[in-house]
LUMKOLPA-689991 format. One record per atom (N, C-alpha, C): residue in one letter; atom name; x, y, z. Coordinates in nm, 4 decimals, padded with zeros to 6 digits. Layout:
BEGIN
residu  atome  u  v  w
A  CA  X  Y  Z;
...
***
This chain:
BEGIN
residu  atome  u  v  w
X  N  00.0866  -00.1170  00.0000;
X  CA  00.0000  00.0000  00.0000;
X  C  00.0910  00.1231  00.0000;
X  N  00.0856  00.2289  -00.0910;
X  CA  00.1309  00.2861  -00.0976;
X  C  00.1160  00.4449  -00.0472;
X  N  00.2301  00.4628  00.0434;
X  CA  00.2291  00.5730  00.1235;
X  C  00.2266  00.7284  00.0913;
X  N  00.1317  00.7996  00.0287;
X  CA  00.1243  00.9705  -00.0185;
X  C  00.1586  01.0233  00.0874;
X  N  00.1725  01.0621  00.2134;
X  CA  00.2041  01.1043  00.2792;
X  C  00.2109  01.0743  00.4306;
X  N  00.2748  01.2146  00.5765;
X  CA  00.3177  01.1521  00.6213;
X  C  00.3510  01.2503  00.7332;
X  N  00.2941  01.2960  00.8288;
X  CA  00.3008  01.3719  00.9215;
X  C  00.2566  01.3579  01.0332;
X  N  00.2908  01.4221  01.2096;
X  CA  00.3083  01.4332  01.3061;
X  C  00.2771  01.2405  01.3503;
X  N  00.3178  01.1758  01.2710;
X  CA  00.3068  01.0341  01.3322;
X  C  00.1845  00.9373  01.2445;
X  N  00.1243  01.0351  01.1812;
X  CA  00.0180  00.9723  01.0983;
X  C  00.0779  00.9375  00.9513;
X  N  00.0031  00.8614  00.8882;
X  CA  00.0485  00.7869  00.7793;
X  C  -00.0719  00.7969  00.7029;
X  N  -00.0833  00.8228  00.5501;
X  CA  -00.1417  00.8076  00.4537;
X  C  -00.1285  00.7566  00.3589;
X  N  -00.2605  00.6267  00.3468;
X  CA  -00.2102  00.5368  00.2321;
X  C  -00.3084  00.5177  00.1699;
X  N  -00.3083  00.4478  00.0318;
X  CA  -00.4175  00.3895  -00.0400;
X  C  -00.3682  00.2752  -00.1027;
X  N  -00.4394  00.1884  -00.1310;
X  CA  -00.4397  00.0346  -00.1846;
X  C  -00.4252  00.0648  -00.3258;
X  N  -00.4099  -00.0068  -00.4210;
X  CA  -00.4347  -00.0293  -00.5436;
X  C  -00.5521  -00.1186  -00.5516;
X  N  -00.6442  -00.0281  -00.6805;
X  CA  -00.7314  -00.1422  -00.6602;
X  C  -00.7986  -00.1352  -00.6054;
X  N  -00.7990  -00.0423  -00.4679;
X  CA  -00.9292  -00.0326  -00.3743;
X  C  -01.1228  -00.0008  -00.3971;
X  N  -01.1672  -00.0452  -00.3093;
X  CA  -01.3413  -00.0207  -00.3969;
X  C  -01.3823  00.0865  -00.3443;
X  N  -01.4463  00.1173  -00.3957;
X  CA  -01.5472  00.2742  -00.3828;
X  C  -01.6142  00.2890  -00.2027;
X  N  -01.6133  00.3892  -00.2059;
X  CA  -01.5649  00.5329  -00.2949;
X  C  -01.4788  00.5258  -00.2815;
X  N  -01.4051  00.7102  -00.3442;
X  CA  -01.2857  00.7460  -00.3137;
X  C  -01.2791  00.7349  -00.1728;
X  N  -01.1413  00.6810  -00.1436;
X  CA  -01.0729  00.7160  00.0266;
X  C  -00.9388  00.7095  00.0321;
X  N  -00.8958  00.7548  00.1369;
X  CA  -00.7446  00.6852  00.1605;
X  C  -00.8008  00.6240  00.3159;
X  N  -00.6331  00.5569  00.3223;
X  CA  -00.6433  00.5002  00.4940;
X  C  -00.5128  00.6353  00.5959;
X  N  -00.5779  00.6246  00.6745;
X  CA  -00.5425  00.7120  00.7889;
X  C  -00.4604  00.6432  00.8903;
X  N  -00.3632  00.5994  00.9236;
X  CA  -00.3360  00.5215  01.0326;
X  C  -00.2185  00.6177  01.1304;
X  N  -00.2391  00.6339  01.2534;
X  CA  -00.2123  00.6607  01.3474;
X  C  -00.1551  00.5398  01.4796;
X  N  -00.0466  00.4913  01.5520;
X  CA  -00.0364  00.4639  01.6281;
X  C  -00.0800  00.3115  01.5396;
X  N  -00.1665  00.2454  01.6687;
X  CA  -00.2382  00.1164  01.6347;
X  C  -00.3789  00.1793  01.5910;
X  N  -00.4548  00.2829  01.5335;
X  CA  -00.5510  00.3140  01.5155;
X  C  -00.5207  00.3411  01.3379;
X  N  -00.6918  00.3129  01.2831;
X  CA  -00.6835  00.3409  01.0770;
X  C  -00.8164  00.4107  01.1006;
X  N  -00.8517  00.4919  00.9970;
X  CA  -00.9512  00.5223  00.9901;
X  C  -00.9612  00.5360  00.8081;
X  N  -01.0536  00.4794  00.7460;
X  CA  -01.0864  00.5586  00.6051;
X  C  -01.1450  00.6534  00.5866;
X  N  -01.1194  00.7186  00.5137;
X  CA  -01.1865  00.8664  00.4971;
X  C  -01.2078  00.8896  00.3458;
X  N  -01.3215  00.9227  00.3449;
X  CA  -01.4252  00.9158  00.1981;
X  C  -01.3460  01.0712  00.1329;
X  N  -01.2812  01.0819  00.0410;
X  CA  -01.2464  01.2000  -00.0274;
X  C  -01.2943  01.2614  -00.0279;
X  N  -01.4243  01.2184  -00.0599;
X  CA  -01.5229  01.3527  -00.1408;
X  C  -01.5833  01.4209  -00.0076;
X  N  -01.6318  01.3044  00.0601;
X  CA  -01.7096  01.4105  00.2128;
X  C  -01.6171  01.4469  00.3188;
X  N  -01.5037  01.4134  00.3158;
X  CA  -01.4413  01.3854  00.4223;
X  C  -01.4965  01.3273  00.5559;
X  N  -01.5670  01.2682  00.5760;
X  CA  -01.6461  01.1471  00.6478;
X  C  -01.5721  01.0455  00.6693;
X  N  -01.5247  00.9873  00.7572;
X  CA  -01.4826  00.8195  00.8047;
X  C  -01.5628  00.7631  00.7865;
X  N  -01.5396  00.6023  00.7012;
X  CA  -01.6345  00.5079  00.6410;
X  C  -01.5757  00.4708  00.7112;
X  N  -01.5031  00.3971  00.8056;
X  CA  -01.4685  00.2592  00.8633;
X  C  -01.3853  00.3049  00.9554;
X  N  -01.3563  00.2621  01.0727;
X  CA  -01.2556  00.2800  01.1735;
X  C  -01.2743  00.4143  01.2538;
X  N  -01.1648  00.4009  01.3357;
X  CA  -01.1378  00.5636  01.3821;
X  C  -01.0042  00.5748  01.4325;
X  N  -00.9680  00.7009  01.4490;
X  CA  -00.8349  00.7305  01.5057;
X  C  -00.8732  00.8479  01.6026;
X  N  -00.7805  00.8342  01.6980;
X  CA  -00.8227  00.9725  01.8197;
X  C  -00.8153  01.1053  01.7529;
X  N  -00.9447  01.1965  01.8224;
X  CA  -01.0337  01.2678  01.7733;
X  C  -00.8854  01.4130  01.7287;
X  N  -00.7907  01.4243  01.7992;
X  CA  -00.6737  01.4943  01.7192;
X  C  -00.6015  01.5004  01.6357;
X  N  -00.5505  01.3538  01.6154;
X  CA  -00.5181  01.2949  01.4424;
X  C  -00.6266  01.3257  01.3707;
X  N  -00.7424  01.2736  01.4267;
X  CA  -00.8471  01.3202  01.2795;
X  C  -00.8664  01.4615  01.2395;
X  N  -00.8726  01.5507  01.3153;
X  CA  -00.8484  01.7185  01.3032;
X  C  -00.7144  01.7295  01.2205;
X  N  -00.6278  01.6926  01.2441;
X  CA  -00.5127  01.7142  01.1841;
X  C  -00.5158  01.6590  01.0199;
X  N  -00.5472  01.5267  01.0297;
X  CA  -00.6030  01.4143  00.9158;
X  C  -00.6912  01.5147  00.8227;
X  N  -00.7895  01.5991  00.8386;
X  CA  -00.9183  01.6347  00.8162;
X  C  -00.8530  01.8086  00.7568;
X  N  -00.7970  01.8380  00.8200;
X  CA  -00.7059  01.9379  00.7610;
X  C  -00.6374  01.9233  00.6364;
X  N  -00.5810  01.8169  00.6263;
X  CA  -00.4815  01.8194  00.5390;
X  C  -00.5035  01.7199  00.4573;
X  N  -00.6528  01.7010  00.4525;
X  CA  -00.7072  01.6871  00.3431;
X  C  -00.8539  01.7391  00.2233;
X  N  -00.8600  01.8169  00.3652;
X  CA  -00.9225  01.9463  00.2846;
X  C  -00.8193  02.0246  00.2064;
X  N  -00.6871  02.0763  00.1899;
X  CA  -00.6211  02.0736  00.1537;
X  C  -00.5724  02.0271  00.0095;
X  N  -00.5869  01.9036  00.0352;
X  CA  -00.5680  01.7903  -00.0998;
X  C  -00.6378  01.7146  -00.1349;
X  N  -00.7585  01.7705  -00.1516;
X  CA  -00.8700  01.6835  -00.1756;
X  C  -00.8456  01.6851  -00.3477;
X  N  -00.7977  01.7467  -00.4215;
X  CA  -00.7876  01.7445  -00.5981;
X  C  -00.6765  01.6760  -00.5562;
X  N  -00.5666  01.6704  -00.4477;
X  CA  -00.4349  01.5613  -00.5092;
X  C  -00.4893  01.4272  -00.5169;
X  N  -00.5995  01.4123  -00.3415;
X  CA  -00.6447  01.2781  -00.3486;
X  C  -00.6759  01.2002  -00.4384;
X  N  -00.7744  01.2930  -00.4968;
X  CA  -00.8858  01.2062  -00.6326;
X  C  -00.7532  01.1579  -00.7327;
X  N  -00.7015  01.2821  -00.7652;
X  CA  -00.5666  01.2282  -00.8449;
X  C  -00.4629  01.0974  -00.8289;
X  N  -00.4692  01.0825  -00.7008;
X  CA  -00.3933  00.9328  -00.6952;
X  C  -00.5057  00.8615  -00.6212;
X  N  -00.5871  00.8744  -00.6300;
X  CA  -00.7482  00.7590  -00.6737;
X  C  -00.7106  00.7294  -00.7134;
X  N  -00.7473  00.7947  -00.9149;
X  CA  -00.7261  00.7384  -01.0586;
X  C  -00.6322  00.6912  -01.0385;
X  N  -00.5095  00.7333  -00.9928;
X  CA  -00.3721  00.6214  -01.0280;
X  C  -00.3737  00.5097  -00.9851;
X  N  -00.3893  00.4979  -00.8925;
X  CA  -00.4238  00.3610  -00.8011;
X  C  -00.5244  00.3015  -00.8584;
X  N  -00.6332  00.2994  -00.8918;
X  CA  -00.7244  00.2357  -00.9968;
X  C  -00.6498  00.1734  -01.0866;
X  N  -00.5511  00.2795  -01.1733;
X  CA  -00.5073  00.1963  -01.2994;
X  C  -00.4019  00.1401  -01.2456;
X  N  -00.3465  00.1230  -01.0838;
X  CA  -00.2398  00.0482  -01.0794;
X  C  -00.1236  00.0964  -01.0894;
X  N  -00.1066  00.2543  -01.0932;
X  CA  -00.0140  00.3282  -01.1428;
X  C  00.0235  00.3421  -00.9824;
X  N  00.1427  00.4358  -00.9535;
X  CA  00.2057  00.4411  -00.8618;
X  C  00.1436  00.6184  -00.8405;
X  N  00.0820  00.6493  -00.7171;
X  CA  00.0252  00.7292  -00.7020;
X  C  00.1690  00.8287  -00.6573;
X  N  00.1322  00.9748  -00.6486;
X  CA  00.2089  01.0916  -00.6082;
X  C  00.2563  01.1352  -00.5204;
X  N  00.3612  01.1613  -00.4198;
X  CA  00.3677  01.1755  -00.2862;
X  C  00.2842  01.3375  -00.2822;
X  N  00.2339  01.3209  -00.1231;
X  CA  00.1925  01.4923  -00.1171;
X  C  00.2158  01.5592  -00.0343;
X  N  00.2305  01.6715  00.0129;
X  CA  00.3144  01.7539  00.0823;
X  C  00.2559  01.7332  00.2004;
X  N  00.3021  01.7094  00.3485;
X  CA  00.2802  01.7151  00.4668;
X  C  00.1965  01.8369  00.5127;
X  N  00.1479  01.8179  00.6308;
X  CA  00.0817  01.9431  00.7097;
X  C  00.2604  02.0165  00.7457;
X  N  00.2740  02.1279  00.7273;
X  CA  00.3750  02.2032  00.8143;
X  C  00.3915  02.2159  00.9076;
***
């Protein structure tokens, strides 16, 4: 699974291949959460309620990079790294 990004301890990844909707995975610590691109909504899991503020930031942010390495990851392509929260 390949890692787009990567800040204060949190990790952002997406599968190849993965099923709908758009999301990436969120993982923190021993905690994942998915998070739906488009709403920014958690479909599955959770991570403590400060990673997700942070998470939720910085992907409002990159919500056009996200979708962008969606599509890549769909076709299997090797998605884009993206710039950290500062």
């Amino acid at each position: 699974m390949p890692t787009l990004s990567a800040f204060y301890g949190i990790l952002i990844q997406m599968f190849w291949q993965d099923h709908p909707p758009p999301h990436f995975h969120a993982l923190y610590a021993e905690y994942e959460a998915l998070i739906d691109i488009r709403t920014l909504e958690v479909i599955e899991g959770d991570v403590p309620r400060r990673a997700l503020a942070l998470v939720l930031e910085w992907a409002q942010e990159h919500r056009s990079e996200l979708m962008e390495d969606w599509e890549l990851c769909k076709r299997r392509q090797a998605p884009k790294k993206i710039e950290p929260l500062p």
